[in-house]
C-alpha positions in Angstrom: 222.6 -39.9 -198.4 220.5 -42.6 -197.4 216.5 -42.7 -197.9 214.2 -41.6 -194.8 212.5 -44.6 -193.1 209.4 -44.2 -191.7 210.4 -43.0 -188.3 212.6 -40.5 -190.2 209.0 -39.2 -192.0 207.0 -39.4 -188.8 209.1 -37.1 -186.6 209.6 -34.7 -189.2 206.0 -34.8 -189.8 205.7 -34.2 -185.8 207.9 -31.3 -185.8 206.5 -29.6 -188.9 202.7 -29.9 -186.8 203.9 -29.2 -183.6 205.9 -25.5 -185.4 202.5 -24.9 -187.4 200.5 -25.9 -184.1 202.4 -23.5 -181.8 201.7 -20.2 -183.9 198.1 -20.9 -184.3 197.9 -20.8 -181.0 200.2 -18.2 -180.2 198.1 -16.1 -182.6 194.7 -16.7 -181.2 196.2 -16.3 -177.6 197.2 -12.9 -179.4 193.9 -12.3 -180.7 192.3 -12.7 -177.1 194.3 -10.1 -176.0 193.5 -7.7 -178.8 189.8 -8.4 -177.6 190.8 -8.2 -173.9 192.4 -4.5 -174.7 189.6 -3.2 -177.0 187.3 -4.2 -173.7 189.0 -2.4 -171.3 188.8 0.6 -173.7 185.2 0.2 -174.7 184.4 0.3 -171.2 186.1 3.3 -170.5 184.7 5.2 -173.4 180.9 4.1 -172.2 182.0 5.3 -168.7 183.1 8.5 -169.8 180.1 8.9 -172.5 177.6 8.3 -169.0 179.8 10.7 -166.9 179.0 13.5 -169.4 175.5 12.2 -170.1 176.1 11.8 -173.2 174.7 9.5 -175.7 175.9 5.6 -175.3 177.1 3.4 -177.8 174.7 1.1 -178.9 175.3 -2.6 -178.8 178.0 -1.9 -176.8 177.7 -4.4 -174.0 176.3 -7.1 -176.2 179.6 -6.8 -178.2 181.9 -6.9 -174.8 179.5 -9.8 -173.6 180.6 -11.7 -177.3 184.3 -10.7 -176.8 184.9 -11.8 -173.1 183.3 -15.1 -174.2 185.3 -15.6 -177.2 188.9 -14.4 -176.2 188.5 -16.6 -173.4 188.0 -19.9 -175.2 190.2 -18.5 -177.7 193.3 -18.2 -174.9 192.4 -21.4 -173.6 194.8 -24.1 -175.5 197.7 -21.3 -175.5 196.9 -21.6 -171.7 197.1 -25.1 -171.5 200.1 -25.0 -173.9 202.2 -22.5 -171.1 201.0 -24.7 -168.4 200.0 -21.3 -166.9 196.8 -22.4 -165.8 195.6 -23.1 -162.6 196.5 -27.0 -161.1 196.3 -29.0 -157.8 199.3 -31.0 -157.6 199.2 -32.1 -153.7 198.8 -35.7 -154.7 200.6 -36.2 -157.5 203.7 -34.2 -156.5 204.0 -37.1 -153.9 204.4 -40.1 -156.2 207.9 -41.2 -157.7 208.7 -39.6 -161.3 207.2 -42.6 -163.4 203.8 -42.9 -161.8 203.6 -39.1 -162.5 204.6 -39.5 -166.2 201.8 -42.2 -166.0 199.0 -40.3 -163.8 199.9 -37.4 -166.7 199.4 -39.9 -169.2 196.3 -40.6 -168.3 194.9 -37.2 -167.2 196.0 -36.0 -170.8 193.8 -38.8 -172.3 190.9 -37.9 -170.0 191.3 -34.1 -170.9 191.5 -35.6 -175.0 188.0 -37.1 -174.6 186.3 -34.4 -172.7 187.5 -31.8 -175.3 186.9 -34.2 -178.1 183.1 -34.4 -177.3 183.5 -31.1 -176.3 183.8 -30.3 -179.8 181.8 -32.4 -181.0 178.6 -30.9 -179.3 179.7 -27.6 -180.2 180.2 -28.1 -183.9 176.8 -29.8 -183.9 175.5 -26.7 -182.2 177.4 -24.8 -185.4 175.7 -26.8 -187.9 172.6 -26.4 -186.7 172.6 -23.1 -185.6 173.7 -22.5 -189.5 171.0 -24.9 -191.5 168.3 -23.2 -189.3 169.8 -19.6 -190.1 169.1 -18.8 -186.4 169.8 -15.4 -185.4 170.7 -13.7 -181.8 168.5 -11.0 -181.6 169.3 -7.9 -179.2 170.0 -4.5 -179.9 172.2 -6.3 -182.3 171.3 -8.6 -184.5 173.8 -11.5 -185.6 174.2 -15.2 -187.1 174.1 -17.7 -183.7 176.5 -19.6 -185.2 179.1 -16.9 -185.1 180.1 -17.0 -181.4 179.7 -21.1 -180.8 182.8 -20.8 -183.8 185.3 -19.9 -180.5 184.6 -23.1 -178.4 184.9 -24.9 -181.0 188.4 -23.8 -182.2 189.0 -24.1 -178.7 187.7 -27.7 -178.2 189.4 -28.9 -181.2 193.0 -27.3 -180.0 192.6 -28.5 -176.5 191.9 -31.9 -177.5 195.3 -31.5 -179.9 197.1 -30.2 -177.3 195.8 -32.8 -174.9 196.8 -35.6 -177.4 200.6 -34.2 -177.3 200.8 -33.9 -173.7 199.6 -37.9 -173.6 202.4 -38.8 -176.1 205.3 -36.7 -174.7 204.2 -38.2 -171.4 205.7 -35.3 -169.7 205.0 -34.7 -166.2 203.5 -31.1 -165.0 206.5 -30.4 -163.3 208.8 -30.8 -166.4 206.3 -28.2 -168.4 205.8 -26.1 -165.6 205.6 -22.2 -166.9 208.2 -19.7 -166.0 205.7 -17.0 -165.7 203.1 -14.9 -167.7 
């Protein structure tokens, strides 16, 4: 058996992050949809609850306000990931296979260093948000820092995922999704 050169160390190293990377994802895309469902059903209970003029639940559209927010930056990279969101591909579908692979080279880095100070900002935000203790306060009360955590997960996967579309150098076309 012969040692593993660095290459050897590299792509495993690759594969290991890009297996670890995919379920995080998967399970956050997972988690939005948990959040999407318990929505839906909130909303029917309060419409029911106002039907029979009964009492509402309290908090209750601060909390679904919170959720849509936070499932959809938390869906976001496993969107990007599926290629299943929305893109405009007039000009580039035009251009010979290489200049794509190159035009999605570069539109991965620019997506990389939006995200990257993307996050940035928002982890700032968290920080100080957290020294200062601040507070959201409506008929409930909760840590500010608690819903700037989602777009910042989210900024910091999207500027992973960004990073692997730039070194695969793959074309949209190639990852196109095969449906939802």
């Amino acid at each position: 058996m012969y040692p593993l050169t660095t290459p050897d160390l590299l792509s495993n190293f690759m594969r290991l992050f890009s297996s670890v990377f995919d379920k995080v994802i998967t399970a956050l895309a997972y988690l939005a949809g948990a959040i999407f469902s318990a929505i839906a059903l909130a909303i029917a209970v309060n419409v029911v609850l106002r039907a029979a003029d009964a009492p509402q639940v309290r908090g209750l559209v601060d909390l679904i306000e919170a959720g849509m927010v936070a499932a959809t930056f938390l869906a976001a990279p496993w969107v990007l990931n599926r290629n299943a969101h929305v893109t405009v591909d007039i000009l580039s579908s035009q251009l010979p296979l290489e200049s794509r692979r190159v035009l999605a080279r570069a539109v991965a880095l620019l997506g990389m260093a939006l995200c990257a100070v993307f996050f940035w900002s928002a982890l700032q935000a968290v920080l100080i948000s957290y020294d200062r203790g601040s507070m959201v306060r409506g008929i409930l009360v909760y840590p500010e820092w608690w819903p700037l955590m989602a777009p910042t997960i989210s900024a910091a996967l999207l500027s992973l995922e960004f990073a692997r579309r730039a070194v695969s150098g793959t074309t949209a076309a190639e990852r196109q999704a095969s449906g939802l």
